[in-house]
N, C-alpha and C positions, 0 to 999 in steps of 0.2 A: 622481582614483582610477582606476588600471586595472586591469579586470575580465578575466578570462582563463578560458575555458572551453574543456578538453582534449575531445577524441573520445573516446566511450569505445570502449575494447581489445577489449572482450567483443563477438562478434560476437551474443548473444543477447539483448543491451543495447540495445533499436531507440529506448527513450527517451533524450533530453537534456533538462536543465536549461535551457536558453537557444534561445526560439523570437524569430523577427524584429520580434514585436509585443511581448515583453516589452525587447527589448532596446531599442528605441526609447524605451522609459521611461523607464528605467535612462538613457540615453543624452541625453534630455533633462532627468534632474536634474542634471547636469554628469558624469558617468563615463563616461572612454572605455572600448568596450567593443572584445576580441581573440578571437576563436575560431582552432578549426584547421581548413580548409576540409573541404567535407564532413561537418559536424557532422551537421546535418540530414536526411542523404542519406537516410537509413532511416525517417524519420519523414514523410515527406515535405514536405520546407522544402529549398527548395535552394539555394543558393551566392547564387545571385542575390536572391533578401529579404532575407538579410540582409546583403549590401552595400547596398542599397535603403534598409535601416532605417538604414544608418551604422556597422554592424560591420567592424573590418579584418581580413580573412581570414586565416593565415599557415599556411606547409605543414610547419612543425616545432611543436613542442610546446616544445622545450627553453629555447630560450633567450626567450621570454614569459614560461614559468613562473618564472625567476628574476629579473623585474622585476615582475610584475604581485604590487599591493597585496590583493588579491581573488579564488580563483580557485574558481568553480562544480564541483564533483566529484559525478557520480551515484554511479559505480564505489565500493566500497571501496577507498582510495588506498593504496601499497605505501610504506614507513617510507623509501624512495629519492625518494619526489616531495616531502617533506618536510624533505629535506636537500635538495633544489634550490630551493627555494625562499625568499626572502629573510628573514630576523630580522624578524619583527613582525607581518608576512603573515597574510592570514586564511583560511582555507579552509572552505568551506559544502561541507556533503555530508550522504549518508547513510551512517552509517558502522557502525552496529550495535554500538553502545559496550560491552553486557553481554558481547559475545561477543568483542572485538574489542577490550580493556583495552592490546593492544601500539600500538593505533594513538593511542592516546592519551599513551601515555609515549613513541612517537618522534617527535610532535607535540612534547610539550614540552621534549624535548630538543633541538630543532629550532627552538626559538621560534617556533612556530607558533601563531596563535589557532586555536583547531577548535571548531566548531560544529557539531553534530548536530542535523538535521530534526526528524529523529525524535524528540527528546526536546522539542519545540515544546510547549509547554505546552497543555492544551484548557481554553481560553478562549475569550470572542466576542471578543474582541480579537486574538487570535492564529488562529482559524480561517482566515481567510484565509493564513495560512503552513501549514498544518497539511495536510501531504504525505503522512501516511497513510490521512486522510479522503481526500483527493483520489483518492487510487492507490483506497485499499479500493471506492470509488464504483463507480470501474471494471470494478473488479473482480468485484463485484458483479452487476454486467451482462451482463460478458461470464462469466462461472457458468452461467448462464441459456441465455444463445447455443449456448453450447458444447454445455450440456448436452440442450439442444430439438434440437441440431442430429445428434448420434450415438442421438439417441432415437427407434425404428422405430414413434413415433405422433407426431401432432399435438396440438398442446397443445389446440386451441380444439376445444372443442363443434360440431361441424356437424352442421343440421340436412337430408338429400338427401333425391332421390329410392330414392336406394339404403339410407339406414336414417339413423340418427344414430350418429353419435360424440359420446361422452363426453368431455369433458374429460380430459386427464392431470391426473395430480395430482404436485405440487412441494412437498415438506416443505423448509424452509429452519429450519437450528438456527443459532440463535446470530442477533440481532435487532441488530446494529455496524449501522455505515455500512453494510460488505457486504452485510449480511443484507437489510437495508430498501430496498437497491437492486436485489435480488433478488428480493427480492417485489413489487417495482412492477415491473419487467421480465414475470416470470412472470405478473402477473394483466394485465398488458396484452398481452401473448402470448394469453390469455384461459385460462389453465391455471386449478385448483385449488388453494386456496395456503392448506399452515397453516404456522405458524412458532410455534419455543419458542427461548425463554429464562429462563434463570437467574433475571434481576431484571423483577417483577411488573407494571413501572411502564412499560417498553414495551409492556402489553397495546395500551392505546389507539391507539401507534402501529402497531402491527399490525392493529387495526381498520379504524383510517383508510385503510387503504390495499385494505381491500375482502377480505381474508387472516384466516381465523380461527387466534387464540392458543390452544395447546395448554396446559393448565395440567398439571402436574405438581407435587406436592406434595413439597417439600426442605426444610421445614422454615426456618431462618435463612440468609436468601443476602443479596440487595441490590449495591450497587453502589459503586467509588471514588470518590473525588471529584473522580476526573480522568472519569466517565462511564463508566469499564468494569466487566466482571463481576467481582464477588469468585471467588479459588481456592475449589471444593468441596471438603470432605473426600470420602475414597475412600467412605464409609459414603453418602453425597449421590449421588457419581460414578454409585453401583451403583442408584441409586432413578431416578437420569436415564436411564442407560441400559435399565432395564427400562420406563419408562412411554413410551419411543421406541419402545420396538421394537416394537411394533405397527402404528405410523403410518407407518415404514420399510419395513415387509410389505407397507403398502399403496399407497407411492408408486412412483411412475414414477422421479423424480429428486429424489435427494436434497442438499442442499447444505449443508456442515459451514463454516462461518464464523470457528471461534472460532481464530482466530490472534492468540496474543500478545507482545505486544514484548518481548524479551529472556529471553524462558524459552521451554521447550518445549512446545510446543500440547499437547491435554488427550484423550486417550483419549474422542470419545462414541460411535462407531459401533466395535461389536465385530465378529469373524467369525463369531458367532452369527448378528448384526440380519444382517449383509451374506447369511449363508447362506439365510434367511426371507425374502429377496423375490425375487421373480419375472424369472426370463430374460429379459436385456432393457434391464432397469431400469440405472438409471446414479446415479453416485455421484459429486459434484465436491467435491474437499476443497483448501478454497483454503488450509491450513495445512499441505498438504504439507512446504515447505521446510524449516519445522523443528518436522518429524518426523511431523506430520500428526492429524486428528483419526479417523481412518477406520486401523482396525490391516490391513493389508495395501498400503494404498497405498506407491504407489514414486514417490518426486520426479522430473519429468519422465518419469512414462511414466504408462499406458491400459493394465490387468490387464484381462484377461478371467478372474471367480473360473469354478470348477468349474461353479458354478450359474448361468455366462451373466450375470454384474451385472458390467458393466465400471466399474471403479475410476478416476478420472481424477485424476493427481497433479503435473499441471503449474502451475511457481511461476511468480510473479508473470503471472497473464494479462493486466494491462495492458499489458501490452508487447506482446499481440497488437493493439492500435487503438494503436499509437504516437503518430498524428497528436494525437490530444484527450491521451493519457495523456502529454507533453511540452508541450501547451499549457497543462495544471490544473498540471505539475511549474515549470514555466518561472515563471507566474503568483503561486506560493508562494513561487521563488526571487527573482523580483521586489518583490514585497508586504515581504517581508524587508529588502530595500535601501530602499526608502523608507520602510519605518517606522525606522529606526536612519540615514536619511540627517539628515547637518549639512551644509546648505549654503552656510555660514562655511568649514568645514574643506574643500569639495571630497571627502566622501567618507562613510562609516558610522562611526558613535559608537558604540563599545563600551565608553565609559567611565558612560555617565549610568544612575544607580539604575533598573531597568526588570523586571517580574516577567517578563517572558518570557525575554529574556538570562541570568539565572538559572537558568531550567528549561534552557536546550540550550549555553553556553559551558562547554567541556570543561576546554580549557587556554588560560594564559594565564602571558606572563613567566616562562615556564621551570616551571612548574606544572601538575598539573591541580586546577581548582578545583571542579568541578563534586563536593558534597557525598557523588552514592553513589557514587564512586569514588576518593574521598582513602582 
């Protein structure tokens, strides 16, 4: 089987799919592996590991992609790389399926297999492919960084000669991957950390982590059974947003969490809560991209409101630590290859009954099969 991972286009793209130590994997279940030199140049992996691992470098794209069996795609891919592509071919990406229904019918016009990441199913078996926990982790952290770092206090208590500082205080909404890796950043920074959510049952794990649980009473909420928040009604919306707004009066930095896949993030911080806190204060809303949970923010930019609270609306921040946020993506796209490797066939089994293959195959044989989008 040969594997073929493109550069990406975007110069704002500093992650790839394919680092020198995953590729070596891959490369020792029997698949040869092809890149476009410079893959790594932004993440920092350069030319030389992955010739090292056994990657063959090549300085065009075109003519690999129309041989190669497999080919790793971060970018969302144009209905053009799927007409260069061969009848059968599978392509792994993130592709944003709900938003994104033309990429999948030029996939199967195209006889293309398409596999969506993101649609990985959250299981303990499939965790290790699960490329949104991974990114969200990051992301999560780097919230934190960003937001300690435009913040004109110190998170940690000190105690001097010249008096004490207080702790800042860190509200983190929304208790995901993100959130919980916000709050261990934040209370190891030595900040003040409370955190709310929706379903009841991450109190503990907000305990555990040293951070007190805000409780707010909504009445019937709970959780999917893929792990995430159930939608509020607007009558809920308005009971969250009034029992925050106080705890956002009173924090230093706030961080909105709830991004979710394939709809538009959820209204929780109003221009009311944002007008009630204090000059200064900072706001990081990692659901910018679509559409945000903080009503003023602007995707890729830092408002300064009227009242001095700078708004911070830059997407995907794992792309600022590319090195780890390409090593957790590479690792997911690897974990994938060997769980679906047949070492008979020389290659990945898409045919054998598998609940995870179910949850992310889109199209297939001229189809798309995947159930919410027939």
């Amino acid at each position: 089987m040969l594997i073929f991972v493109p550069k990406p286009v975007d110069a704002a793209e500093t992650r790839i799919p394919l680092v020198p130590d995953s590729a070596r994997r891959m490369i020792e279940l029997g698949a040869r592996v092809t890149a476009v030199a410079g893959l790594g140049e932004a993440a920092g992996y350069p030319d030389s590991a992955y010739t090292a691992a056994g990657v063959t470098l090549v300085d065009q794209a075109g003519p690999v992609r129309a041989e190669a069996d497999l080919i790793f795609g971060l970018e969302k891919p144009a209905a053009a790389d799927f007409q260069a592509m061969k009848t059968g071919a599978i392509y792994l990406g993130l592709l944003d399926p709900f938003n994104r229904r033309d990429l999948l019918q030029a996939a199967a016009a195209a006889g293309i297999r398409l596999i969506s990441m993101e649609m990985i199913p959250r299981t303990t078996l499939a965790q290790k492919m699960d490329v949104l926990s991974s990114q969200a982790n990051l992301a999560g952290y780097m919230a934190v960084v960003l937001g300690s770092e435009r913040l004109t206090k110190i998170l940690p208590m000190m105690m001097t000669p010249a008096g004490t500082i207080t702790p800042a205080r860190v509200f983190v909404i929304g208790v995901g991957v993100a959130g919980l890796q916000a709050i261990a950043t934040a209370k190891r920074l030595g900040a003040r950390v409370e955190a709310f959510d929706t379903r009841p049952v991450v109190e503990e794990q907000v305990k555990s982590l040293g951070a007190k649980f805000v409780k707010i009473d909504l009445g019937e909420t709970g959780q999917t059974e893929q792990g995430y928040a159930r939608a509020l009604t607007p009558e809920q919306i308005a009971l969250q947003q009034a029992g925050m707004s106080k705890i956002c009066a009173q924090s230093d930095i706030v961080i909105t969490t709830a991004k979710l896949f394939g709809r538009p993030a959820p209204t929780l911080v109003t221009r009311e809560m944002v007008a009630a806190m204090s000059p200064g204060s900072i706001v990081v809303d990692l659901a910018a991209e679509t559409g945000g949970n903080v009503e003023g923010v602007v995707v890729d930019q830092e408002i300064i409101t009227e009242n001095g609270v700078r708004l911070i609306g830059h997407a995907r921040l794992e792309t600022r630590i590319p090195y780890h946020a390409s090593q957790m993506l590479a690792a997911n796209y690897a974990n994938f290859v060997d769980h679906f490797w047949n070492s008979e066939q020389g290659g990945i089994d898409l045919d054998r009954p598998d609940e995870i293959l179910q949850g992310c195959l889109m199209t297939r044989d001229g189809t798309i099969v995947h159930p919410d989008f027939q």
